[in-house]
N, C-alpha and C positions, 0 to 999 in steps of 0.2 A: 396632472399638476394640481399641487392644494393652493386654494386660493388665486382659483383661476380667473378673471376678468376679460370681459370682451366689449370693446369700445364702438359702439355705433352711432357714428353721425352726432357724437356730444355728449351722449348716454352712457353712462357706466351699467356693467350688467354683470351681476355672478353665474358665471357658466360651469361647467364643465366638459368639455369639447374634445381636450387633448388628454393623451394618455402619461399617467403618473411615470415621472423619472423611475427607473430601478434602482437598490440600491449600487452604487459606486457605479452606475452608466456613466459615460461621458456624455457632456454635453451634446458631442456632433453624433454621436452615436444616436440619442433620443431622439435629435430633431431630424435625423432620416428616417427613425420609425415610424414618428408623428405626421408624416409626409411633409414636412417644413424644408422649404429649400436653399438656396444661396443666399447668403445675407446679400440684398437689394439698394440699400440704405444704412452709409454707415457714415454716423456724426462724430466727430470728436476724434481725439484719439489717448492712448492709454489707459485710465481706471475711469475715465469722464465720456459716455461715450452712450448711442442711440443706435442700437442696430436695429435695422427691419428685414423679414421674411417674407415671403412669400407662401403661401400656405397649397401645397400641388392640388389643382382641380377643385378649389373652393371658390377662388378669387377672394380672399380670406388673407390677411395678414400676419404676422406673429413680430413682434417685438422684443428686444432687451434694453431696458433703460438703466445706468450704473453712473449717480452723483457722486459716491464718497469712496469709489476703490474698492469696498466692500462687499456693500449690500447692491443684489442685481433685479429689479424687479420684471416682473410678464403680463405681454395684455396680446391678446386677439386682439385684429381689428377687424371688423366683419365685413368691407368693401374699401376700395380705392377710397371714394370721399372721405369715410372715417379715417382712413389712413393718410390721409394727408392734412384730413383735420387735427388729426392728435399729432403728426409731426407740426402742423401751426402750434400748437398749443404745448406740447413738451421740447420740443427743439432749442429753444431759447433758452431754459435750465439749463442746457449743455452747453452752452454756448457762452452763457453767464459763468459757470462755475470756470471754464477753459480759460476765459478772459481775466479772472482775477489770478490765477494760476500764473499765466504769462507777465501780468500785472508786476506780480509778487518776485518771479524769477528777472523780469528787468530790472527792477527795483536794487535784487541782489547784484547784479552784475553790475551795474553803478554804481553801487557803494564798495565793491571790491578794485573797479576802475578809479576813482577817486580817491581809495585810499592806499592804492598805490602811487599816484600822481602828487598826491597833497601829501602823505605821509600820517594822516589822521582817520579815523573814522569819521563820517557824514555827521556824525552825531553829535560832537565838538567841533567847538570855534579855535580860531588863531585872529593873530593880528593881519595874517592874511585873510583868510579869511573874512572877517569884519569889515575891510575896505569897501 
């Protein structure tokens, strides 16, 4: 992998540990080569999302972190601690971004419920309204 990173115990570190994707491999296809196994840990869900691996016979971690649907980024984790320290520590972003998400879609569904009920948009007033 380019721009590999391995997380230990709080420490960011440039490694290179794991072996470079192929081109047009798939994902599951590389991480059985890399000995990476079931995803372990999986936060979120949809494009917002934390997945962790298990890394076979290292006791070693592997991570996917994905904020924007987009962009996916990767980190070893080099022991349980680390691995549990970097889910303290990036967990929350998934959780944050999830939240405003659901935020956002309640939001909408109450302005569509009200503006069936009321007959206006949330946005505008009436004389009812103003009461």
């Amino acid at each position: 992998m380019k721009n590999e990173f391995t997380f230990n115990r709080g420490e960011w570190l440039k490694t290179d540990t794991l072996p470079d994707r192929l081109d047009d491999e798939a994902f599951d296809s590389w991480r059985s080569r890399a000995g990476i196994g079931e995803c372990v840990t999986h936060l979120g869900h949809g494009s917002l999302v934390l997945c962790m691996y298990e890394v076979t016979g290292t006791g070693s971690y592997f991570s996917e972190l994905c904020l924007d649907g987009v962009n996916v980024e990767h980190a070893v984790m080099a022991n349980l601690p680390s691995m549990l320290m970097f889910i303290k520590d990036y967990a929350p972003l998934v959780y944050q971004a999830l939240t405003h998400d659901w935020q956002h879609e309640v939001k909408r569904y109450l302005g569509t419920a009200f503006t069936v009920w009321h007959g206006h948009s949330i946005d505008r007033l009436c004389k009812q309204c103003d009461k």
